[in-house]
C-alpha positions in Angstrom: 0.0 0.0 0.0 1.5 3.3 -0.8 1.6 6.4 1.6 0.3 9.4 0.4 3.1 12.1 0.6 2.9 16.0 1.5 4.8 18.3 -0.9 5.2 22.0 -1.1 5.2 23.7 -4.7 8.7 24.3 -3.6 9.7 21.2 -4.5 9.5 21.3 -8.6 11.6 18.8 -10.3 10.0 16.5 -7.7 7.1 17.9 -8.5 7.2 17.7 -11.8 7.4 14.0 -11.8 5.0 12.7 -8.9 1.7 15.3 -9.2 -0.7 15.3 -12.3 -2.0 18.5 -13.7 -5.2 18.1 -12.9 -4.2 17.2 -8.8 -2.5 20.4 -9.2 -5.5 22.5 -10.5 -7.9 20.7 -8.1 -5.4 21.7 -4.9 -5.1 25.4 -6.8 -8.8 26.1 -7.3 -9.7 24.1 -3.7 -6.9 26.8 -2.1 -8.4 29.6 -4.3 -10.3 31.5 -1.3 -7.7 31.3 1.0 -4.9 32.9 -1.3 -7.4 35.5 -1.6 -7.9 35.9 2.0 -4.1 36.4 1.9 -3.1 38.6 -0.8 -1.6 41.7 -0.6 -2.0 45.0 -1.7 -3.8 48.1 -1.9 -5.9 48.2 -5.5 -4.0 45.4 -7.1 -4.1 42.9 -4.9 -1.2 39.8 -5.2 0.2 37.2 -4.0 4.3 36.5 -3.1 6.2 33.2 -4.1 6.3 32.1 -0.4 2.2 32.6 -0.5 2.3 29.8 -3.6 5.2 28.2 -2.6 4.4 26.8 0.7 0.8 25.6 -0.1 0.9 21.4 0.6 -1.0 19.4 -0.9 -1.1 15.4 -0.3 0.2 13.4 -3.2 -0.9 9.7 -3.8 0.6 7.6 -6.5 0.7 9.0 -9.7 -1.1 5.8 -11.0 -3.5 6.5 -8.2 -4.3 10.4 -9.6 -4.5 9.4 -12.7 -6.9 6.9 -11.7 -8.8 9.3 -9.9 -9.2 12.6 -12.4 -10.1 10.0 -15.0 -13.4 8.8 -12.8 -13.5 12.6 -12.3 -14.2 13.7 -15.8 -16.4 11.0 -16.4 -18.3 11.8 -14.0 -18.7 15.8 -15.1 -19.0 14.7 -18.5 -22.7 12.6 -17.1 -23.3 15.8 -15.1 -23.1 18.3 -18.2 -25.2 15.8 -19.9 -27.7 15.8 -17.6 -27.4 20.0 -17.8 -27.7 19.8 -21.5 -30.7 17.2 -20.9 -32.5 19.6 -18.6 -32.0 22.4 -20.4 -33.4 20.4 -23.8 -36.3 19.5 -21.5 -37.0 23.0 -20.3 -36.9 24.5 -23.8 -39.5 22.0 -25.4 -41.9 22.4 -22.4 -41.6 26.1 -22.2 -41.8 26.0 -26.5 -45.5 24.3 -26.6 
């Protein structure tokens, strides 16, 4: 069984090899309201390379991530089909 490992974004060429993109974006966009809670500035707001670099995130096997964001995406491709489904439904009814 492997362990799941805590990495900084410090840690590129690590990095590089070990986290998927779409871990990364998920980690980014799940740390989103934070980083906005601590950015800086008066009118234009920012953030510093410590702020970025020393969010962790936990990193499973790479086979296990890839394994994961591909159940992901099928699952949001059902869920824009059922939007698309909805939205077919609603225009017929409201078109009668």
């Amino acid at each position: 069984m492997h362990t799941k490992e805590r990495m900084s974004l410090q840690s590129r060429d690590e990095f590089k090899n070990k986290v998927t993109y779409p871990l990364l974006n998920y980690y980014l966009q799940n740390s989103l309201a934070s980083l906005k809670r601590q950015s800086i500035g008066g009118l234009t707001r920012y953030l510093t390379k410590s702020m970025i670099t020393s969010i962790k995130i936990h990193v499973p096997p790479i086979e296990t991530q890839k394994t994961l964001f591909t159940r992901i995406e099928e699952e949001q491709q059902i869920i824009q089909s059922n939007y698309r489904l909805i939205e077919f439904s609603s225009k017929n009814k409201d078109g009668n």
